[in-house]
PAVO-690410 format. One record per residue (C-alpha): residue in one letter; x, y, z; residue number from 1. Coordinates in Angstrom, 2 decimals, padded with zeros to 5 digits, m for minus. Layout:
// residues N
rec res: a	X: X	Y: Y	Z: Z	n: NUM
...
// end
This chain:
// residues 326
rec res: x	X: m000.65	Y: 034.79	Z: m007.67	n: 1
rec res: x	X: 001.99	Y: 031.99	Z: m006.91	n: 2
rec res: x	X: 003.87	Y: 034.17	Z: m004.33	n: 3
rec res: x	X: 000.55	Y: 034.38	Z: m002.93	n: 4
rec res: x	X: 000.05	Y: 030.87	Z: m002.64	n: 5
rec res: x	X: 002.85	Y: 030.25	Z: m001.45	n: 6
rec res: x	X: 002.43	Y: 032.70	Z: 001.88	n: 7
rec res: x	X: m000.76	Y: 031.31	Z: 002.49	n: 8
rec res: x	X: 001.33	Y: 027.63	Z: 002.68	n: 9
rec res: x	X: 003.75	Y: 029.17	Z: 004.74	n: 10
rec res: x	X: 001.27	Y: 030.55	Z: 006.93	n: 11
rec res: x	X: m000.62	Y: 027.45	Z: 007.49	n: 12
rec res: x	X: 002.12	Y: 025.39	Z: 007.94	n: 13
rec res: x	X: 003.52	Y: 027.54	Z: 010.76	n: 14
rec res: x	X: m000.14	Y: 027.35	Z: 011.98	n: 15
rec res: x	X: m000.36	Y: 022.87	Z: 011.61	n: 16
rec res: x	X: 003.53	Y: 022.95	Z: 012.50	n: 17
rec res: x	X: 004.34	Y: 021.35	Z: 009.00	n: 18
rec res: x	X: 006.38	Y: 022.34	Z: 006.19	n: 19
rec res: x	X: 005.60	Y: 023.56	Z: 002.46	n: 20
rec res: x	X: 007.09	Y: 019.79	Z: 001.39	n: 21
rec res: x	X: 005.20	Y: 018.18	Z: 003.88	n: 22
rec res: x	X: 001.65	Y: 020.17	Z: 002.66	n: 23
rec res: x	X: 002.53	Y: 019.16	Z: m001.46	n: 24
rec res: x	X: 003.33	Y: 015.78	Z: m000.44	n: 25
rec res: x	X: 000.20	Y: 015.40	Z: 001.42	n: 26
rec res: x	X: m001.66	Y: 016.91	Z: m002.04	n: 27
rec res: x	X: 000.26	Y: 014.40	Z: m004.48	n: 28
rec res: x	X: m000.90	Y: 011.69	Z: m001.90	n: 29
rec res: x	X: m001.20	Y: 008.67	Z: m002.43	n: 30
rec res: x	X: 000.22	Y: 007.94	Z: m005.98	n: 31
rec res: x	X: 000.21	Y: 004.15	Z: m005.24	n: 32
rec res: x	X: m001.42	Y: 001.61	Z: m003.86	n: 33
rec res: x	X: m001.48	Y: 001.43	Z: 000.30	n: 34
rec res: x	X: m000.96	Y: m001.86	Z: 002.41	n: 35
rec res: x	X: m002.39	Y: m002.22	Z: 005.44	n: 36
rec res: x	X: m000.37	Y: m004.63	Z: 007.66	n: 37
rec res: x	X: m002.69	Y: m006.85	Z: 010.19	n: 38
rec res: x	X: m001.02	Y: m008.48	Z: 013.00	n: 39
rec res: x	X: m002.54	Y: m011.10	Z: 013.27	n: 40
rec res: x	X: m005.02	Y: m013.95	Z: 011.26	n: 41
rec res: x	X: m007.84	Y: m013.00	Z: 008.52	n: 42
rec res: x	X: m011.16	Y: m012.58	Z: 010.62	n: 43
rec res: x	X: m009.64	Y: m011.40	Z: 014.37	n: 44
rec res: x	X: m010.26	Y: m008.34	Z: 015.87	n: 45
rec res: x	X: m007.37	Y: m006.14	Z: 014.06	n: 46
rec res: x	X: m008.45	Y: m007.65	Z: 010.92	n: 47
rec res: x	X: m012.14	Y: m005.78	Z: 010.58	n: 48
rec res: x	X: m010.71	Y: m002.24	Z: 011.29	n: 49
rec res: x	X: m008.43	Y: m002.82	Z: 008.28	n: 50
rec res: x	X: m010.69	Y: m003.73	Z: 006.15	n: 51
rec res: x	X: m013.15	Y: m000.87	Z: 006.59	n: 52
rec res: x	X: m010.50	Y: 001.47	Z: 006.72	n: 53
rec res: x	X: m009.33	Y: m000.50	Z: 003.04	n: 54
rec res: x	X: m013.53	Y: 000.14	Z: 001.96	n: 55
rec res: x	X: m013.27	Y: 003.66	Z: 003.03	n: 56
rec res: x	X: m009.69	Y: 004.52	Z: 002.11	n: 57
rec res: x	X: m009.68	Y: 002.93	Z: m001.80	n: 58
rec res: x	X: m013.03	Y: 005.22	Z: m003.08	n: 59
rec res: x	X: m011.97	Y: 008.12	Z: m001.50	n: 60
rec res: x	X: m008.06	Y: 008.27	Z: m002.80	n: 61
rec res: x	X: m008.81	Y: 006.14	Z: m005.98	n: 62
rec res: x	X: m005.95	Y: 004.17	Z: m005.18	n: 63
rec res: x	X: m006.39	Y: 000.20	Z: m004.04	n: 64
rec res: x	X: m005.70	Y: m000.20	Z: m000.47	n: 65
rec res: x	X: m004.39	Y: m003.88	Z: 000.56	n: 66
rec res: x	X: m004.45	Y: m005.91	Z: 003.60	n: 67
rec res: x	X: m001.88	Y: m008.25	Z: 004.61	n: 68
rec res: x	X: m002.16	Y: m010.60	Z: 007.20	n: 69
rec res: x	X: 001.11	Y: m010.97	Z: 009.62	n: 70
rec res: x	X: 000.56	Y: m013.03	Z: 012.25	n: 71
rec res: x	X: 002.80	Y: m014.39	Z: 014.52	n: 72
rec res: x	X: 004.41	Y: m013.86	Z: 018.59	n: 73
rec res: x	X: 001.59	Y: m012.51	Z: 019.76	n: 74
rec res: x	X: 001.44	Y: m009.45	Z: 017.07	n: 75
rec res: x	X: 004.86	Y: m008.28	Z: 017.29	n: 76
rec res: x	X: 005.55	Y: m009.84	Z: 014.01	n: 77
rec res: x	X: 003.56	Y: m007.77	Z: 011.86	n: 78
rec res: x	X: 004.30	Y: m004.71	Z: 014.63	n: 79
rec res: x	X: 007.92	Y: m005.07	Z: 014.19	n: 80
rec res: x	X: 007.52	Y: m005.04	Z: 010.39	n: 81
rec res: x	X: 005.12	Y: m002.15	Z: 010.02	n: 82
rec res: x	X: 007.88	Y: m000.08	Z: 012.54	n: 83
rec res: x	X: 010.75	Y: m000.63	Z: 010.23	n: 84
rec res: x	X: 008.29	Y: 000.34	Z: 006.96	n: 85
rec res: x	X: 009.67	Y: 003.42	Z: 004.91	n: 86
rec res: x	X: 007.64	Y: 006.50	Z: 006.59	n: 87
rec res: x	X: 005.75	Y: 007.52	Z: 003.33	n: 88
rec res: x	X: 002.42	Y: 006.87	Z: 004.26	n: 89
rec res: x	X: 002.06	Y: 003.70	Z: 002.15	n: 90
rec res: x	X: 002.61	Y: 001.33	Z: 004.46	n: 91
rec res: x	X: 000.09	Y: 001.64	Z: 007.42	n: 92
rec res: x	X: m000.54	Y: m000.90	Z: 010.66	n: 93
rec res: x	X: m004.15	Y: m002.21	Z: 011.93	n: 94
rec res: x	X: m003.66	Y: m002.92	Z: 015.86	n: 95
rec res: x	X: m005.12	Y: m002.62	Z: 018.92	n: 96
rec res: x	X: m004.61	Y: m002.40	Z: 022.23	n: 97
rec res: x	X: m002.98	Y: m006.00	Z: 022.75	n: 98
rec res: x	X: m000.46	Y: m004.68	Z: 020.10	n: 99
rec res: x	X: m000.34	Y: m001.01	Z: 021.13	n: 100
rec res: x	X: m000.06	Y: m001.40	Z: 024.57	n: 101
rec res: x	X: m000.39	Y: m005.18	Z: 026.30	n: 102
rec res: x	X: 002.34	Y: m006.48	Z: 024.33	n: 103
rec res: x	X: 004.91	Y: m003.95	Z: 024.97	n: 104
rec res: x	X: 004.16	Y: m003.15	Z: 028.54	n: 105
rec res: x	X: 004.39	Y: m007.10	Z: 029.62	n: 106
rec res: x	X: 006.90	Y: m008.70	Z: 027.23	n: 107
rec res: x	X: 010.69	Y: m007.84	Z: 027.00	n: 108
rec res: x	X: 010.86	Y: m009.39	Z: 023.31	n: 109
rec res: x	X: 008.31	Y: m007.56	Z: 021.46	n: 110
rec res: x	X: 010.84	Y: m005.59	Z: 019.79	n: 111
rec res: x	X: 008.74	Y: m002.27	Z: 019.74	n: 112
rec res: x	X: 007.86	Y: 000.73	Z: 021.26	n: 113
rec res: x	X: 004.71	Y: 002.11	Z: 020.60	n: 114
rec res: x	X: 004.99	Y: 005.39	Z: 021.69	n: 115
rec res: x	X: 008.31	Y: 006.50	Z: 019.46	n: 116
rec res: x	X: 007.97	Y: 003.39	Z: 016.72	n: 117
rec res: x	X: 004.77	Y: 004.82	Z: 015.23	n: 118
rec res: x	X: 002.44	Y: 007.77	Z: 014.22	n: 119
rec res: x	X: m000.73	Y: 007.22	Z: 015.50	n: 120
rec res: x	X: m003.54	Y: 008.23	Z: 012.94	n: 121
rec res: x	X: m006.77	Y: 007.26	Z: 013.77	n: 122
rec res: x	X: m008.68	Y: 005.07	Z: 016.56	n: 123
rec res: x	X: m011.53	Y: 003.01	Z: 014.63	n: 124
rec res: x	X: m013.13	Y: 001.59	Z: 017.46	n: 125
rec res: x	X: m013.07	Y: 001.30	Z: 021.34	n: 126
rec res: x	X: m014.16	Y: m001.80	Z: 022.51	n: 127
rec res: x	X: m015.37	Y: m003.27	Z: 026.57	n: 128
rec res: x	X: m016.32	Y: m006.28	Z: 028.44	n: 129
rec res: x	X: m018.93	Y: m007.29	Z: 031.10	n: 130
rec res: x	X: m018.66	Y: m008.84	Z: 034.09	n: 131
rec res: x	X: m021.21	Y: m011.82	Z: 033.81	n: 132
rec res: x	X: m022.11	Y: m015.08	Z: 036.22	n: 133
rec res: x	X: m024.29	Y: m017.89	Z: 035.27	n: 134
rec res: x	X: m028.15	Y: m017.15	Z: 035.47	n: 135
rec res: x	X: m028.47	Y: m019.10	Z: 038.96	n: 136
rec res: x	X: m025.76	Y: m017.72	Z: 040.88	n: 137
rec res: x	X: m026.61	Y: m016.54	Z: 043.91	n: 138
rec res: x	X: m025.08	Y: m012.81	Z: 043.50	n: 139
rec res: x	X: m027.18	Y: m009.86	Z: 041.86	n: 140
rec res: x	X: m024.33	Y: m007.59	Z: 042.23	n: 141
rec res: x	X: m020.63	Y: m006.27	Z: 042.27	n: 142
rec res: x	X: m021.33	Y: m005.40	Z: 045.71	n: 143
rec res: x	X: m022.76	Y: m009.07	Z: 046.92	n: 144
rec res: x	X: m019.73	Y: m011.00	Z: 044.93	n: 145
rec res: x	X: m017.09	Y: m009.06	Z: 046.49	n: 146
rec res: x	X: m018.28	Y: m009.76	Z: 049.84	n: 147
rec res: x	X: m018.67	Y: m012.87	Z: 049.24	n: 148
rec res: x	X: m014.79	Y: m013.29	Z: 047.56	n: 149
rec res: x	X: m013.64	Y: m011.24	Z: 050.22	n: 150
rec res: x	X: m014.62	Y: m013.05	Z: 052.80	n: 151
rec res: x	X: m014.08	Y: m016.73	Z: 051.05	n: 152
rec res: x	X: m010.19	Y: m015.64	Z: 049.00	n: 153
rec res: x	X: m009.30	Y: m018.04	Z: 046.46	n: 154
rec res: x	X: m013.44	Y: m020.24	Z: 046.89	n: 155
rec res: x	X: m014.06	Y: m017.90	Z: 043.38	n: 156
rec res: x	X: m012.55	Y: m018.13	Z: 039.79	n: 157
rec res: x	X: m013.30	Y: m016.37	Z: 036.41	n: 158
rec res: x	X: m012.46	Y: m017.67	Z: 032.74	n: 159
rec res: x	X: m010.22	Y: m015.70	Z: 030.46	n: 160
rec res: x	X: m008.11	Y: m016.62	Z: 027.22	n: 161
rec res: x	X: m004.84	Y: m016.54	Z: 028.40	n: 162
rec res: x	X: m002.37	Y: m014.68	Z: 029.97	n: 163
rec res: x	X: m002.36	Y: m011.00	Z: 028.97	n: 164
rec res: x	X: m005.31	Y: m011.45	Z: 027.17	n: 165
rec res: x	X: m007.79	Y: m008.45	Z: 028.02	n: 166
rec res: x	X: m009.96	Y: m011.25	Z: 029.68	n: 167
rec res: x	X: m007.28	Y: m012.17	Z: 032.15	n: 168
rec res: x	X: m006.23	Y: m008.52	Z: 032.96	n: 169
rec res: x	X: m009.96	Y: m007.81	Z: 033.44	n: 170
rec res: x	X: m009.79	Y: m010.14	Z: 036.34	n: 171
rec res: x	X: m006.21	Y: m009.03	Z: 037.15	n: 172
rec res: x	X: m007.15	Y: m005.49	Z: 037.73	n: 173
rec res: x	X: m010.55	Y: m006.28	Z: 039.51	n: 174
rec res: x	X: m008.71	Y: m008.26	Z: 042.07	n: 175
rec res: x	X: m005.81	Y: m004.99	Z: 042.05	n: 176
rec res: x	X: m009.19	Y: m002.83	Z: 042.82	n: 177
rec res: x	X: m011.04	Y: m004.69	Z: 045.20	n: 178
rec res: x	X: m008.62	Y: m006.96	Z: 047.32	n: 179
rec res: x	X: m010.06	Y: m010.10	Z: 046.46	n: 180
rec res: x	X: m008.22	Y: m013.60	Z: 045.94	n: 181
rec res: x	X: m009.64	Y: m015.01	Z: 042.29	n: 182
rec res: x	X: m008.62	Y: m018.22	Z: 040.26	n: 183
rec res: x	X: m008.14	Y: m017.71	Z: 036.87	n: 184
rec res: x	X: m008.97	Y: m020.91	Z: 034.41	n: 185
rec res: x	X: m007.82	Y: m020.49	Z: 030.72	n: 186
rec res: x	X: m009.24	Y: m021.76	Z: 028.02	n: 187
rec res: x	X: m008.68	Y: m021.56	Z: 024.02	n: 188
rec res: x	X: m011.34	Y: m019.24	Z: 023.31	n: 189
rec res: x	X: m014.04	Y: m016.66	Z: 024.21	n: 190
rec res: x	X: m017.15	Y: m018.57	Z: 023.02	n: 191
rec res: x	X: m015.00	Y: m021.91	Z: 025.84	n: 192
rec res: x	X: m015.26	Y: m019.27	Z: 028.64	n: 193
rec res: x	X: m018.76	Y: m018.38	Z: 028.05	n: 194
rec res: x	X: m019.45	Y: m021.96	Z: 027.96	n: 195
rec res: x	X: m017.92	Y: m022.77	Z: 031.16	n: 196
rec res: x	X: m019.44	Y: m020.01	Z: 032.62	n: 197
rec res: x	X: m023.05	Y: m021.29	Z: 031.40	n: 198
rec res: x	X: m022.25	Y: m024.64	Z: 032.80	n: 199
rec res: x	X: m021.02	Y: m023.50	Z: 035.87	n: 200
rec res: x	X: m017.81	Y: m025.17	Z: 035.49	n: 201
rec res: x	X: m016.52	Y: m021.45	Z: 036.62	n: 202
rec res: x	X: m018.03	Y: m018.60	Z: 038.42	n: 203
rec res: x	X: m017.79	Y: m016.15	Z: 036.45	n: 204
rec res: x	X: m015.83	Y: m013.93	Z: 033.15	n: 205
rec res: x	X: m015.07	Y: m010.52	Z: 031.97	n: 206
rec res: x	X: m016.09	Y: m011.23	Z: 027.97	n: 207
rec res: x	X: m017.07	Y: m009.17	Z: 024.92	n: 208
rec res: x	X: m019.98	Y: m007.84	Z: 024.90	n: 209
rec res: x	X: m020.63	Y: m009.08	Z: 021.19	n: 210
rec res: x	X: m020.42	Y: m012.53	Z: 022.41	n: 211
rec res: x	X: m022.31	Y: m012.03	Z: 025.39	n: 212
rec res: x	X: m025.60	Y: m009.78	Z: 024.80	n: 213
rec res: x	X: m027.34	Y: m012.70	Z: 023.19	n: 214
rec res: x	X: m027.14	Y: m014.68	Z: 026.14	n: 215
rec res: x	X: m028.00	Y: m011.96	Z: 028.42	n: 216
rec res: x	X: m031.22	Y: m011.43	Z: 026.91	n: 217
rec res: x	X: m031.96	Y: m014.66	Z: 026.56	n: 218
rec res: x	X: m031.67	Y: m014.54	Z: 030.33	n: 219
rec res: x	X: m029.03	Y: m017.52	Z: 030.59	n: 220
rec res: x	X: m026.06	Y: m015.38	Z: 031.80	n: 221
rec res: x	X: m026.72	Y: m012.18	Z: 034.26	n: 222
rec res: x	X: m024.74	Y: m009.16	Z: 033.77	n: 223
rec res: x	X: m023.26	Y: m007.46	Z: 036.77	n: 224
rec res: x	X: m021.34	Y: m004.14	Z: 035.08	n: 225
rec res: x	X: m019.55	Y: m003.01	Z: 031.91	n: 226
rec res: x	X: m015.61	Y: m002.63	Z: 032.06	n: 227
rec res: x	X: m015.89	Y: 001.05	Z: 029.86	n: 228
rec res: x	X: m015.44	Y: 004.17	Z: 032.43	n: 229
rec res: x	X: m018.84	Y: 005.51	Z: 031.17	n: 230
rec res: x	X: m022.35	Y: 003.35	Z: 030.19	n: 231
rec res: x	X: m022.63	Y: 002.05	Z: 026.57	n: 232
rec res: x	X: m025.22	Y: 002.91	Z: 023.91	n: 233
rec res: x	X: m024.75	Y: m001.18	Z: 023.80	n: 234
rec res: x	X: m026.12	Y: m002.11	Z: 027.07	n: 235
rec res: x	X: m027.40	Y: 001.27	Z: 028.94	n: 236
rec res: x	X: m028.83	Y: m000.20	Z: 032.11	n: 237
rec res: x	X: m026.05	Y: m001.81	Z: 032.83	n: 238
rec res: x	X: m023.73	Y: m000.05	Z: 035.66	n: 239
rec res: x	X: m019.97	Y: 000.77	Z: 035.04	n: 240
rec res: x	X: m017.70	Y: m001.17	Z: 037.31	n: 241
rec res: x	X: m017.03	Y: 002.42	Z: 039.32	n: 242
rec res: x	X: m020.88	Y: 003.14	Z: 039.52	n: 243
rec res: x	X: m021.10	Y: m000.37	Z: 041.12	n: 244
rec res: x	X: m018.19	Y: 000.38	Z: 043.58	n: 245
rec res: x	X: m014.69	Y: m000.47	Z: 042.38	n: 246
rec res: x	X: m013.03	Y: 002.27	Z: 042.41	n: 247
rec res: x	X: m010.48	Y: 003.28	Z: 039.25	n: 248
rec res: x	X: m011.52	Y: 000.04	Z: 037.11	n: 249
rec res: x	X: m011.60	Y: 000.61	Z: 033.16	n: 250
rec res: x	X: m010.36	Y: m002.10	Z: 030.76	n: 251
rec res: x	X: m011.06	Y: m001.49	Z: 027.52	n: 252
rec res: x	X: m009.36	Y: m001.77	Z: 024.63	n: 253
rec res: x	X: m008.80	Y: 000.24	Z: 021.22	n: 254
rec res: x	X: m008.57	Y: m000.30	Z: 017.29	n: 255
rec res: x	X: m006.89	Y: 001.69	Z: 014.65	n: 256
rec res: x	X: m004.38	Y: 002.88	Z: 012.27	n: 257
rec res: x	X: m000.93	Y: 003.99	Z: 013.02	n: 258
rec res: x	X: 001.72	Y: 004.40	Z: 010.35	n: 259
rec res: x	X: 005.89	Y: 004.71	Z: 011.37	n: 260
rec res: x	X: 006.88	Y: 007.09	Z: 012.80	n: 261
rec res: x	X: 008.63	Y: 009.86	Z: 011.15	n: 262
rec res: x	X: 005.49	Y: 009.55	Z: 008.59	n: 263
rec res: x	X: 004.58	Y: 013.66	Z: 007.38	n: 264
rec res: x	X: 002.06	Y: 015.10	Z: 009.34	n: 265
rec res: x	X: 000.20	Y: 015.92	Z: 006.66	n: 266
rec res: x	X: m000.55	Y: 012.73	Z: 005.68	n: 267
rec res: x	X: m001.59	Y: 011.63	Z: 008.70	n: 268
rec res: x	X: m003.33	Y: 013.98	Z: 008.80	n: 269
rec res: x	X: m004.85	Y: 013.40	Z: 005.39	n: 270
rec res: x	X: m005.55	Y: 009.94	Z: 006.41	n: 271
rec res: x	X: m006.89	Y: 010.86	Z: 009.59	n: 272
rec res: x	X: m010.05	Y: 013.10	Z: 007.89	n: 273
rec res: x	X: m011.15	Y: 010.79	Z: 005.58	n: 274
rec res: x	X: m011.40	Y: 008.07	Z: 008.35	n: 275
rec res: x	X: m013.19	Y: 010.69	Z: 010.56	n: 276
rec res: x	X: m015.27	Y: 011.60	Z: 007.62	n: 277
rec res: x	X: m016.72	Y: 008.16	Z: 007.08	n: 278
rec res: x	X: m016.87	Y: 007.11	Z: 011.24	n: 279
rec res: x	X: m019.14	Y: 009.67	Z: 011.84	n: 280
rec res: x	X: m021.49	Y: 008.52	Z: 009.36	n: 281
rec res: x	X: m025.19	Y: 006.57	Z: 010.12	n: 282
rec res: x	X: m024.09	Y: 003.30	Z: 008.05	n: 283
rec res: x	X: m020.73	Y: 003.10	Z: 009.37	n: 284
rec res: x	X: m021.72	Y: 003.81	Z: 013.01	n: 285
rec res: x	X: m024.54	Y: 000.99	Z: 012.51	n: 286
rec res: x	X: m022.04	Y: m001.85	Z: 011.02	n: 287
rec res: x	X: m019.14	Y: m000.98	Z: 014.17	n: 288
rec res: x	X: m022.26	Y: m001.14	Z: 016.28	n: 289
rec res: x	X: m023.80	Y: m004.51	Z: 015.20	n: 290
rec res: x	X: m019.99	Y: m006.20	Z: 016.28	n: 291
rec res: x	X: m020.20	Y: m004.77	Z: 019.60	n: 292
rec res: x	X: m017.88	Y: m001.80	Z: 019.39	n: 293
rec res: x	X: m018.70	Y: 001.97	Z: 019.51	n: 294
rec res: x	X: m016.91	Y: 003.86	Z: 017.09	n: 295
rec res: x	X: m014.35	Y: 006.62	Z: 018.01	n: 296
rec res: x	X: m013.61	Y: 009.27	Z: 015.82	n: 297
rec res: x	X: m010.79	Y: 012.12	Z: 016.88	n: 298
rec res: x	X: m007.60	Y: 013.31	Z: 016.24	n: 299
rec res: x	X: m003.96	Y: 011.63	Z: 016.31	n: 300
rec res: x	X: m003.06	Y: 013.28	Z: 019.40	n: 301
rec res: x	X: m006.02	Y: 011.88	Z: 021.07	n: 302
rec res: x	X: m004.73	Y: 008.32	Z: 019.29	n: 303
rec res: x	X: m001.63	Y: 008.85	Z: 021.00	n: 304
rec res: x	X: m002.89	Y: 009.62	Z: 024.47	n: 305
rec res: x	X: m005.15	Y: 006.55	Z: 024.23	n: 306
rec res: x	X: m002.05	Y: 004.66	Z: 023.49	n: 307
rec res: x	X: 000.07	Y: 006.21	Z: 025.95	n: 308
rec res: x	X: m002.56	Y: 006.16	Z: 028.77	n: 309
rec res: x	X: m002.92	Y: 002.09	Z: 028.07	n: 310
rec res: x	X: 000.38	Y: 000.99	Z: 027.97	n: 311
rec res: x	X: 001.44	Y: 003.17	Z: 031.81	n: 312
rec res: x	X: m001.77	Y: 000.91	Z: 032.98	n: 313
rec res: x	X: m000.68	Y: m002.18	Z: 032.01	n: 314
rec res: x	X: 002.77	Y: m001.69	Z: 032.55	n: 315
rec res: x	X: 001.96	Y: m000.71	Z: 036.20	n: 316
rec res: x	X: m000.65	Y: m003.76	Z: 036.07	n: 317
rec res: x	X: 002.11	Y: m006.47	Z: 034.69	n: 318
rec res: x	X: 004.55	Y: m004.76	Z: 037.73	n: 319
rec res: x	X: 002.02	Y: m005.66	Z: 040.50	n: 320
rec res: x	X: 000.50	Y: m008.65	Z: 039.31	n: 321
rec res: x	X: 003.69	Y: m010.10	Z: 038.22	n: 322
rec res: x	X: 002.05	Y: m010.60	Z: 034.54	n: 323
rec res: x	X: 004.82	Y: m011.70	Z: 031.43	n: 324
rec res: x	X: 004.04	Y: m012.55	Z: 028.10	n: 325
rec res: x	X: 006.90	Y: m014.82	Z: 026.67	n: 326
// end
């Protein structure tokens, strides 16, 4: 019986590419309690992720699963720490794409790469903007506004929350797709944009859609497209930014859980199942849903592409755009 047992874990670790170890590590694990590290305050957009992932990840191992808040620079801070973490699996990081991929592809201090620093595990969450204008402006479409920008360069500007924020690469990348001249205006914070946008202090913004659907159906801001590469469950009669005729133009960003690299497979891959497990269910699809994010189960390879994919755009975005984050 054990010699068995222990061909059929030789087999299947040929199979999964992992080692007997690695499989009765992944079995014992975990033994302790996990930390999730959050780059950034208590209530931002990496925070949430980690703290489902902690409600989903404490019943299921019967272990107690702890954030930590380390803000700082942007997110490198609690990047760089999670990166240098011993690769056990009990120390994993809750970032997104500003983490993942802005940060690293624009700044020459962030002191991280994502694509050899960490094992990606799971994506929570993909998230998108709209393009929106004030109720009264005169244009009803992508189509009308770029003519108009086009033939007026530098007469339009948009909102956004600061350099490299996804709200000012939005803009970055439609003026990279279309060949128009915009003015970007920053302000402190999303809900200051949408503000300025109501008021008509600026033409328009590329916002989350959590902050905007209110307003949209209250009919006091009009909705011209969705940044995702494909129409949301969120907003379905609402054109993608190619279906409305720039060509190439997706920003979106992602949420999830990488651990460092060198981290066993199998663990990962443990990790990875029971997230998948509870993503896919009814209640958990409804709560990501109600903050204005669609949820985005699949494997760590998939993770990694994501990741990969991101930070070559952005990279090649910063390059043209001349776009640094000090």
């Amino acid at each position: 019986m054990a010699r068995s047992l222990i061909f059929i874990l030789a087999v299947v670790s040929l199979c999964l590419g992992l080692n007997v170890n690695e499989i009765a590590e992944a079995q014992d694990y975990p033994k302790k309690p996990i930390r999730i590290l959050v780059p950034a305050a208590p209530g931002g957009p990496s925070d949430l992720p980690a703290r489902l992932a902690s409600q989903i990840l404490a019943p299921k191992f019967g272990q107690p699963v702890v954030v930590e808040n380390r803000p700082g620079a942007g997110g490198a801070l609690g990047s760089r720490e999670a990166a240098k973490a011993m690769p056990d699996g009990y120390t994993l990081l809750s970032a997104g794409g500003a983490q993942l991929a802005v940060l690293p592809a624009m700044s020459s201090s962030a002191g991280y790469d994502p694509t050899k620093d960490f094992a990606p595990i799971a994506k929570f969450v993909d998230g998108f903007q709209i393009l929106v204008l004030s109720a009264s402006s005169p244009w009803k479409s992508v189509k009308e506004l770029v003519a108009f920008a086009q033939a007026n360069p530098g007469r339009l500007n948009y909102a956004h929350v600061g350099t490299g924020h996804l709200t000012h690469l939005a803009g970055e990348l439609f003026m990279a797709r279309t060949g128009v001249n915009l003015v970007g205006v920053p302000y402190r914070s999303g809900g200051e944009s949408v503000t300025a946008v109501l008021s008509e202090t600026v033409n328009m913004s590329f916002e989350n859609v959590a902050i905007l659907l209110p307003l949209i159906r209250e009919g006091k801001l009009r909705a011209l497209a969705v940044t995702s590469k494909t129409r949301t469950a969120l907003a379905p009669d609402l054109p993608t930014m190619i279906e409305a005729g720039v060509p190439d133009y997706e920003v979106t960003t992602f949420f999830g859980l990488v651990a460092p690299a060198g981290t066993s497979g199998a663990i990962v891959g443990k990790l990875n199942t029971a997230l998948n497990e509870a993503l896919r269910t009814p209640e958990m699809r409804e709560t990501i849903l109600k903050i204005g994010a669609i949820p985005a189960p699949g494997s760590p390879e998939e993770f990694a592409t994501s990741i990969a994919s991101d930070l070559e755009k952005w990279r090649a975005l910063g390059e043209l755009a001349n776009i640094k984050i000090n």
